[in-house]
N, C-alpha and C positions, 0 to 999 in steps of 0.2 A: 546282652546282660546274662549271666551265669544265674543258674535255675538253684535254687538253695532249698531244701529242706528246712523250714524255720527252725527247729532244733539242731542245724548243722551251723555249731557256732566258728568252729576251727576247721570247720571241710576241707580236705584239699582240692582245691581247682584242677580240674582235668582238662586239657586244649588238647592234646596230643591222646591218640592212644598209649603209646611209650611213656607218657607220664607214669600209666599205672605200673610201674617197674617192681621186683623184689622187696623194694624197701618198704614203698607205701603202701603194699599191699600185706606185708607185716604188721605195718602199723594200722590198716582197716580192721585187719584179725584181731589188734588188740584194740578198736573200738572207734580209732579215728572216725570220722564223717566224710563226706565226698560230693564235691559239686562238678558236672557236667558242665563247661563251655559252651555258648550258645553255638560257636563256629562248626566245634566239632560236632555237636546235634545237627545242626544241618549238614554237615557231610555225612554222616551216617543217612538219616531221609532219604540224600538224593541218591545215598546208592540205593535203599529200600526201594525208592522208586524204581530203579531202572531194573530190578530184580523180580521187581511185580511187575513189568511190563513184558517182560524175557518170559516170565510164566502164564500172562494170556494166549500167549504163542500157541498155547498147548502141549507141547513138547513132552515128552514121560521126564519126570523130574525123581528121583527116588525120595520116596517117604513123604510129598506133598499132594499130589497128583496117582501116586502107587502106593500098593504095602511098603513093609519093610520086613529085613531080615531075605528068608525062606518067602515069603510074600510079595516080594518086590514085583513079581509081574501081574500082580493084578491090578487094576486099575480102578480108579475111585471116580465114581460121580460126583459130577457138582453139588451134591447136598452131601454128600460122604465127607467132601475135601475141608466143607466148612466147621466140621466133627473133627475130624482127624485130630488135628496138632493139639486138641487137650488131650485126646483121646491117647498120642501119644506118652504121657504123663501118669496115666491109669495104670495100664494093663499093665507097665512096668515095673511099678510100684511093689516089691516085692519083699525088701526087706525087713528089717527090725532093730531094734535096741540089741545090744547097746549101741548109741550114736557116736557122731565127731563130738568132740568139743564144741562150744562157744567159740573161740578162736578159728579150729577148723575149720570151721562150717563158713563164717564169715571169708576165710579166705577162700573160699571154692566161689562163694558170688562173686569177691574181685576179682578173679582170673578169669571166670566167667566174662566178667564186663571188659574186662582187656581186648575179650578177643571178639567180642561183637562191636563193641568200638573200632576193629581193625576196619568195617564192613564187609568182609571176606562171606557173614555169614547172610546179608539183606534183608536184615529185621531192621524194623522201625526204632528210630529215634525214642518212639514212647515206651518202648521194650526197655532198653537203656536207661532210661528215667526212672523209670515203678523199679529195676535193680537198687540205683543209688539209693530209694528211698526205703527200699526193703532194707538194706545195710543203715541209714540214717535212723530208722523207726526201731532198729535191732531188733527186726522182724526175722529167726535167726531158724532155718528148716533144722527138720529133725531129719540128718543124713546119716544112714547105719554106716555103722565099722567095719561089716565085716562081709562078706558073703559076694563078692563081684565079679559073677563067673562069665565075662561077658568081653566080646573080642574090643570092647570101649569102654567109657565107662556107665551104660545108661541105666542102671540099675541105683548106683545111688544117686545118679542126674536126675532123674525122675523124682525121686524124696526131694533133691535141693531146689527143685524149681516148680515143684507141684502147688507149692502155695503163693507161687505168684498167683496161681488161677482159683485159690481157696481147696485146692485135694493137698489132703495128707495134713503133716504137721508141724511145728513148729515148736524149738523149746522151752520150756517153761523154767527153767533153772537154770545158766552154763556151766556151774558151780558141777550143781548134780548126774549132768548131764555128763561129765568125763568117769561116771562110777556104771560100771556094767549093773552094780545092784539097785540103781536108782530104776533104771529097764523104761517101761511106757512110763512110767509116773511123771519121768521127766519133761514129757511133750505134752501137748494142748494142740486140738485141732488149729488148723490154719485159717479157716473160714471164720470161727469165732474172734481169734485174732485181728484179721485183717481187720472186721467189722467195728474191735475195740479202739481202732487209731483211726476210722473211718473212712475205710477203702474199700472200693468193691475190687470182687476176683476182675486179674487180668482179664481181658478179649486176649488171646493170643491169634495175630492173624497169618496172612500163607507163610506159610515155612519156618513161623517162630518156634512151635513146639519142637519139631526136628533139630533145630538151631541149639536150642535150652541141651538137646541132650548130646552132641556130638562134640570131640575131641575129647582131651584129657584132663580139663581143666580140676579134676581130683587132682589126681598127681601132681599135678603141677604146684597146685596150692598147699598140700602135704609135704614137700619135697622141699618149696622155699622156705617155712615152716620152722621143718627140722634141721635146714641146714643154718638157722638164724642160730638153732641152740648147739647146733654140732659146733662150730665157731666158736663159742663160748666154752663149751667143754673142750676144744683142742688146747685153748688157751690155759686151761684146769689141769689138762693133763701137761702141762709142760713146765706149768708152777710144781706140782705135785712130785714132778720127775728132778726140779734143781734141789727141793729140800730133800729127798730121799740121797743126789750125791750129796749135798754136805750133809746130812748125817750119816753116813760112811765114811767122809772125808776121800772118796772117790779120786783117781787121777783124774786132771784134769787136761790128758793129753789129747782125748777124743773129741775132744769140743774146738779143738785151733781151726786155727780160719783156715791153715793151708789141705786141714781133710777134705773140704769143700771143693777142692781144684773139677771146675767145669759145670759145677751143680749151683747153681743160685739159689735155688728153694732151701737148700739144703745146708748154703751158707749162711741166709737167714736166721734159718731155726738155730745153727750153734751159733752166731751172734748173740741171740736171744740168751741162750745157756749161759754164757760168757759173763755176758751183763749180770745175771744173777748168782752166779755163784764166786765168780772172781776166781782166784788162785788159793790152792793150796799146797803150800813151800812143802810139806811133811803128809803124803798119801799115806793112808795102814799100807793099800800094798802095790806093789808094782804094777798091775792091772787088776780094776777094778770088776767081778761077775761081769757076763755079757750084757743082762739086762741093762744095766748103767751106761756101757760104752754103747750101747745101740739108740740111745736114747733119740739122738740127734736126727737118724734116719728113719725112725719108725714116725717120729712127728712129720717130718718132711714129707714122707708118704702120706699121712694122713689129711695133710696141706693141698698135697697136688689131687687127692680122692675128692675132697670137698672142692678144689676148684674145679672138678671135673664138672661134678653132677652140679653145681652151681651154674656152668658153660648149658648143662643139658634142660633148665629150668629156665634159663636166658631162650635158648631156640625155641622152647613150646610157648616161649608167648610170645615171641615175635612171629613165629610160625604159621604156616595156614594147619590149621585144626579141624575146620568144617568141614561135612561133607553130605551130601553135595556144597563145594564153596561157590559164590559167585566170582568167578575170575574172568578178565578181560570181557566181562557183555554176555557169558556164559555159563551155565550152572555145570560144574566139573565134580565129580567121583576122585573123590582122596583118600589117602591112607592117613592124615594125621590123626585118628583115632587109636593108633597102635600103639604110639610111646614105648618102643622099645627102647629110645636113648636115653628117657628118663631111669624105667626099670634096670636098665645098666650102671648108671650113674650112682645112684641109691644102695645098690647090691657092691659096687667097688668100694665104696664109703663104709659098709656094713661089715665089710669082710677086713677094709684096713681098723675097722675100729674095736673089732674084734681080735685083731695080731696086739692091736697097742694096749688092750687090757688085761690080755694075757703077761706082753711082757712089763706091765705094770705091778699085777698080780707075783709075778717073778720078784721081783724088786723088794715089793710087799716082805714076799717070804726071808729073802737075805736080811732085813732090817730086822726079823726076831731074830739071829744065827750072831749067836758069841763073836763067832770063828770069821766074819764080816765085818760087825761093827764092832767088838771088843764092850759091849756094853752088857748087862744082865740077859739071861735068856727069856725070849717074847716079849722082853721089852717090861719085864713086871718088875715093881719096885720093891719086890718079897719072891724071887722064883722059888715056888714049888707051895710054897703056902700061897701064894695068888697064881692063876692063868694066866695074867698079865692079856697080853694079844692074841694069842695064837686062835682063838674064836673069829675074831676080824678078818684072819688068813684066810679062814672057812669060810667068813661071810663072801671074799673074794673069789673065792674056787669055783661056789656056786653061782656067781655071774657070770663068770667067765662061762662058764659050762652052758650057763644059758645063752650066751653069744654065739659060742659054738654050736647051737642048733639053729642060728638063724643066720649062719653064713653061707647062703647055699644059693646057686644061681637061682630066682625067684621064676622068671620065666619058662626053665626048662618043664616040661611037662603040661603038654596040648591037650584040651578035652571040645569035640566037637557039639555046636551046639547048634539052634537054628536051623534043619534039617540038614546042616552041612555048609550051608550056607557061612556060617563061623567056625570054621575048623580051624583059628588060629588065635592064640590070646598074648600079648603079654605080660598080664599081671602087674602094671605099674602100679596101680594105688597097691598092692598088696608090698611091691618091694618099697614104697615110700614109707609104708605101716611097718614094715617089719625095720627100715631105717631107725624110727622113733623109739621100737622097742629094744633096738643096739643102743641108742645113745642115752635108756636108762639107765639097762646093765652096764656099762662101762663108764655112766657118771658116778652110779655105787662102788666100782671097784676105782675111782680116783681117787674119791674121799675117805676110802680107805685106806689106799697110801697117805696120803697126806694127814690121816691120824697118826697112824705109824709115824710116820717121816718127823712129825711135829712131838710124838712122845720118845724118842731116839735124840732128838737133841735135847729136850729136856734133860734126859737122864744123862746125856753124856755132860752137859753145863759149860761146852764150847759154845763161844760166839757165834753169831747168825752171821754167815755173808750180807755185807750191803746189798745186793741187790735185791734177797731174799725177805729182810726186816720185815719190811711193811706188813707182806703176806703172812708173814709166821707168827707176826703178832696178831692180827686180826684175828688167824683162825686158832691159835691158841688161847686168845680171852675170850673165844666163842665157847670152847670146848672145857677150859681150866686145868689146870693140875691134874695130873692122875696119877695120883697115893696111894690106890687099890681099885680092886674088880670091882664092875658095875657093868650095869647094862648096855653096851657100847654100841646098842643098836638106836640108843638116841641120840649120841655122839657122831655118828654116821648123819643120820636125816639131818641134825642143825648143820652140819658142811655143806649136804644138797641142797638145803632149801635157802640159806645164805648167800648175799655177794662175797665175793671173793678179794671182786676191785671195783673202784669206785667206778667204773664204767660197765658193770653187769648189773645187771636186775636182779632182784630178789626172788630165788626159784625159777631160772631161767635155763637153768640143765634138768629139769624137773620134768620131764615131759607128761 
């Protein structure tokens, strides 16, 4: 019989570890519920068993039986070891506000339970359960944003899983919780918490504390995350990129299926272009700026970035992550705490999304230029007595510019920590973070083109491509007529925070 949290009216059943896949762990983030199989509860046990029985052995186990770190060879007594794994939970505890999200944070307990479900890591079935029912209860830790100088992640693993045992906190707002200035006000002790749904702090027993803080599962849960919303904004930028050609009336020679010769991805994406813009018998000019004929390969690239670090989000949870894992009858020293594949992932996604806002921002620029579209300059329905656009151009410059400082390999640059003991980091949650703060900047400079793009045809009082209608009306009765200057920085926000198509969420490129 499947163990349900009585408030878990729509839970999704878990039999498999692999159930918990990218999807439904998206939709835990956004609030879903979660029930545990009884099958796979006892297979998780018996592996705990056979893991508690490997460690009466005696045998030096790292971080259960010894220090950790720089300490690893000291060795603990039997009333130390019974200490230890909250104890691991404490001392680490070092962070602060501002925190994850409400979303974030939930996804870092489902990736967490992913991979103890694997049994890789030989915690108890009931470890697994008090998870589901922390995520069920939206019992939601207060995990910092920022500061994880740490060759793993256990700096904020320790915030996210301190209040299984009542240490540390838990949020009081998710709302406020995403505002830096909201700070501590956002969080409420975890002990008071647990108390108010009526649960006592976990017992965490041998080797669950170590368990709670090893692998990646930050990153991991960050990285599916954002690559839910990168998805959504490739899709932005490519609507964004057919209305800017037809209001150029752009050649449509760079978009044929025969430029694709050998590249798939690539024929795709100008398919897509195809379909929405259709043909035009009469271009302004024989070839249209680069930014326009590139359009097709810069999305392509952006396809195959996002498929990458989506592949690299795939292995960290199918992956062994613990360490020590329990493998084959024995407790094994791994490296899946590194995440270097992620941190790479994240960083080629960050740097292609920052080429394609650039040369969106490009695009931007050609749609105020006479000499381009043959329409009013900046696109103002009065040039010289109105500004028309050209503030928007700026609004675009300065995102870009701020993409351009966050294009930078995240990993390079080592600082040793731990008496030396960690002289190597990769920085994945930091390149996941910095992922999220690219796919701001360059959802503001989309909907920047596609103001532009959508007041360029306005003005010009040609017809929409079929393919394009749907979209151009939508976000044109969002936005309305523009007959003069106004604040076009709220023109801007209603695009981001809007669907686009009837399969986006509202505020889903919003990060």
């Amino acid at each position: 019989m499947d163990r349900r949290d009585p408030a878990a009216a729509d839970a999704a059943v878990l039999r498999r570890a692999d159930d918990l896949g990218p999807g439904l762990i998206g939709e835990i983030a956004d609030g879903r519920a979660v029930a545990l199989g009884s099958g796979l509860l006892a297979a998780v046990q018996r592996q705990c068993e056979l893991a508690r029985a490997a460690l009466a052995g005696g045998q030096p186990v790292y971080g259960v039986n010894t220090g950790m770190g720089a300490l690893s060879g000291v060795a603990l007594t039997a009333g130390q070891q019974l200490a230890h794994q909250r104890n691991l939970l404490l001392g680490r505890a070092v962070g602060g506000p501002p925190w994850l999200s409400r979303a974030q944070a939930r996804a870092v307990l489902a990736v967490r339970l992913r991979t103890l479900l694997s049994g890789d890591a030989g915690v108890s079935a009931a470890l697994c359960e008090r998870l589901a029912v922390m995520l069920n209860r939206d019992l939601v830790p207060a995990v910092p944003r920022d500061g994880i100088g740490c060759a793993g992640e256990i700096i904020p693993l320790a915030h996210a899983f301190g209040p299984l045992a009542g240490i540390g906190a838990v949020l009081a707002d998710g709302g406020l919780a995403d505002r830096a200035a909201a700070g501590a006000a956002a969080a409420r002790p975890a002990g008071a918490a647990l108390r108010e749904c009526g649960l006592a702090p976990y017992p965490l027993g041998p080797k669950e504390g170590i368990a709670l803080l090893a692998g990646v599962p930050g990153a991991t849960a960050l990285a599916v995350l954002a690559l839910r919303d990168a998805r959504a904004l490739i899709t932005r930028m490519a609507a964004a990129a057919a209305l800017s050609i037809a209001a150029v009336r752009a050649s449509r020679d760079p978009y044929q299926a025969a430029c694709a010769r050998g590249d798939a991805e690539l024929a795709a994406v100008l398919a897509r272009l195809r379909q929405a813009v259709g043909t035009e018998p009469q271009p302004a000019a024989l070839q249209a700026p680069v930014s326009f004929r590139v359009a097709g390969p810069v999305l392509a690239h952006l396809q195959r970035a996002a498929a990458a670090a989506s592949a690299a989000a795939e292995r960290a949870l199918a992956g062994v992550t613990d360490s020590p894992a329990f493998l084959g009858g024995r407790f094994t020293g791994t490296a899946g705490f590194h995440g270097i594949d992620l941190a790479a992932g994240c960083d080629q996604l960050t740097a292609a999304l920052a080429h394609a806002a650039e040369v969106s921002a490009a695009r931007l620029h050609r749609l105020l230029d006479p000499a381009v579209t043959g329409l009013p300059a900046q696109l103002a329905a009065a040039p010289g007595a109105q500004a028309g656009l050209v503030a928007v151009h700026k609004r675009a410059a300065g995102e870009v510019h701020a993409l351009r400082r966050l294009a930078v390999a995240t990993p390079v640059g080592l600082i040793e920590t731990s008496g030396g003991q960690e002289d190597v980091q990769s920085f994945g949650w930091e390149a996941a973070q910095v992922l999220r703060e690219a796919l701001r900047h360059a959802g503001a400079v989309t909907a920047c083109e596609a103001l532009a793009a959508c007041q360029a045809i306005a003005l010009s009082g040609r017809p929409v491509p079929a393919g394009c209608r749907g979209l151009h009306g939508r976000l044109a009765a969002a936005v309305g007529p523009i007959g003069a200057d106004r604040p076009f920085g709220a023109d801007i926000q209603r695009l981001l925070e809007m669907p686009w198509t009837d399969g986006e969420s509202a505020g889903q490129v919003v990060p």
